[in-house]
C-alpha positions in Angstrom: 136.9 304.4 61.9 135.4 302.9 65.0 131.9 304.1 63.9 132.4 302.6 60.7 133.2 298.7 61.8 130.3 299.2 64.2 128.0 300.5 61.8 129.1 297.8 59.2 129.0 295.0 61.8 125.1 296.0 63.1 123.7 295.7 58.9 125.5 292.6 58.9 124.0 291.4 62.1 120.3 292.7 60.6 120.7 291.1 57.4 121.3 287.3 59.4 118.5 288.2 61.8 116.1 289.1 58.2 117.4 285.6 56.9 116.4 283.7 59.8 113.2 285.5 60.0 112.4 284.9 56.4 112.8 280.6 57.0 110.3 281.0 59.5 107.4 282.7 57.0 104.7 280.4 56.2 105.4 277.9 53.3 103.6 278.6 49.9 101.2 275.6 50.0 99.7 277.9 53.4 99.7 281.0 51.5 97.9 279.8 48.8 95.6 278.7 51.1 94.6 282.1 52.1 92.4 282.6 54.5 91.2 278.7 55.2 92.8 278.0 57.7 92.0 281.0 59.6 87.8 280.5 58.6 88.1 277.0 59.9 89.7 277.9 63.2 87.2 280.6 64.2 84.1 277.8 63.2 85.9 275.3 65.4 86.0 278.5 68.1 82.3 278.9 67.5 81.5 275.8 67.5 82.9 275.2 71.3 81.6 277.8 72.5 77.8 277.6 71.3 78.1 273.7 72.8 79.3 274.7 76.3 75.9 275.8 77.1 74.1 273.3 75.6 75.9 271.1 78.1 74.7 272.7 80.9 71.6 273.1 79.9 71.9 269.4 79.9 73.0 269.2 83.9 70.1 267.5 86.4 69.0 270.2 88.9 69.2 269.4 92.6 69.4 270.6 96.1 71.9 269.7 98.9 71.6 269.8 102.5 73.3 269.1 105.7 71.7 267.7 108.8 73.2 267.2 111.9 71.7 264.9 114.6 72.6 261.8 116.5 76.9 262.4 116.9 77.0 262.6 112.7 76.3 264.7 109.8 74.1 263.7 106.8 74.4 265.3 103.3 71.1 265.1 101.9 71.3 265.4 97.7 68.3 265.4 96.4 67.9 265.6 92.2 65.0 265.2 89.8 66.0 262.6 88.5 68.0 259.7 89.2 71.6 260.0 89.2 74.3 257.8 89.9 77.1 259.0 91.9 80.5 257.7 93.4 82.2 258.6 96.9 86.0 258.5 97.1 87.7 260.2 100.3 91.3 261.2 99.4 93.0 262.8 103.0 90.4 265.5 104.4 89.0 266.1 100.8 85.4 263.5 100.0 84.4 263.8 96.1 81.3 263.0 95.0 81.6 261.9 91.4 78.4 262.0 89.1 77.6 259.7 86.5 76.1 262.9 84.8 76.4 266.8 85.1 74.5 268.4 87.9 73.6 272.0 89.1 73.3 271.9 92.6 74.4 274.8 94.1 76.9 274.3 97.1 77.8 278.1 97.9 76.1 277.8 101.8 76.7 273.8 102.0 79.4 274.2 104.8 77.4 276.3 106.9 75.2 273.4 107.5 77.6 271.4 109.6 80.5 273.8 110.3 82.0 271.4 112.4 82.6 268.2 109.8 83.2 270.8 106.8 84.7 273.8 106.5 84.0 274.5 102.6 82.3 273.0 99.5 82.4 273.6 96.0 81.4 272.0 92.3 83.5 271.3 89.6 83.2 273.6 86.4 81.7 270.9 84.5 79.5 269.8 87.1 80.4 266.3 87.0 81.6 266.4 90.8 81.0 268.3 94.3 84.3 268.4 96.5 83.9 268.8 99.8 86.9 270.1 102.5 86.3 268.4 106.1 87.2 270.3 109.3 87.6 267.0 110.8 88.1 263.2 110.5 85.7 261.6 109.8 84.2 257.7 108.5 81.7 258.0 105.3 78.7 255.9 104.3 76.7 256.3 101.6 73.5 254.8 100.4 71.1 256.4 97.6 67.5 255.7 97.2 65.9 257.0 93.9 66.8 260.4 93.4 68.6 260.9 96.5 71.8 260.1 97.9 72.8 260.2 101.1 76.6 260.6 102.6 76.5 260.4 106.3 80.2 261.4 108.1 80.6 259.7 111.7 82.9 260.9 113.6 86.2 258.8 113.9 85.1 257.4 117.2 81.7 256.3 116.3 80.8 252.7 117.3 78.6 250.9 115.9 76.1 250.2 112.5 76.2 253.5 110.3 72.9 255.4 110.9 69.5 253.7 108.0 67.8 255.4 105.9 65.1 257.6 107.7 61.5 256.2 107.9 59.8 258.2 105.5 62.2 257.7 102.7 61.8 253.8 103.2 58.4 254.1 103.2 57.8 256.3 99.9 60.4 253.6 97.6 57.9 250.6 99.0 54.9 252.7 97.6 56.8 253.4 94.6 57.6 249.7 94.3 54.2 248.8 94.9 52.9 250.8 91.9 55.5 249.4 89.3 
């Protein structure tokens, strides 16, 4: 008798579970759709993934380099074309925001100044480089045509932040000269 009230009591239970499960089937204005919706999610699929490299074909090439010399460190970026950018320090963490995507590769950045950073890397979508200091420091930036640079001085630098080196200064004043 036992077995019976179980066995009755677990159809019962299936049957519910079948009658929830059959509310939760796709409505007849989807199945009449057939296949539609299915087509246009795999073109939208497609579609994202045959623009991802056309944005980075789209990405301005550059090169990045530390310096160190005179108590700071200068990040030399350097792009072939002009590119506005944006510094913003946020605890030990400086982000370099770009006004457009760039490939500049970062992999051996830090080993450049080991002692202001201790690793560097660039966002996915290549709209930012994010550097990781190994010490505090004060930032100043200034760009000049294609390049930027970031110099970090040391928190107990006193003083002007370091100018623009000579040679830089004087290839924008021929430049300006021939416009």
């Amino acid at each position: 008798m036992p077995r019976i009230a179980a066995a009755s009591c677990w159809s019962r239970a299936r049957a519910r579970a079948r009658g929830c499960v059959d509310g939760l089937r796709r409505p007849d204005w989807l199945r009449r759709l057939g296949r539609l919706p299915t087509l246009a999610f795999a073109a939208i699929l497609i579609g994202l993934n045959v623009s991802a490299p056309c944005a980075a074909a789209d990405a301005v090439r550059g090169e990045a380099g530390f310096s160190v010399s005179g108590g700071f460190a200068r990040l030399l970026l350097k792009f072939t074309e002009d590119v506005g950018s944006e510094v913003t320090t946020a605890g030990s963490i400086i982000v370099i925001r770009f006004e457009r995507p760039v490939n500049v590769p970062v992999d051996r950045l830090a080993e450049g100044a080991p002692d202001y950073v201790s690793s560097a890397r660039r966002d996915p979508d290549g709209m930012a480089i994010r550097l990781s200091l190994a010490r505090r420091v004060s930032v100043n930036t200034m760009s000049a045509g294609e390049r930027t640079f970031i110099d970090l001085m040391p928190d107990n630098w006193s003083g002007p932040p370091p100018g623009l080196p000579i040679e830089v200064v004087r290839e924008l004043a021929e430049r300006f000269r021939h416009t």
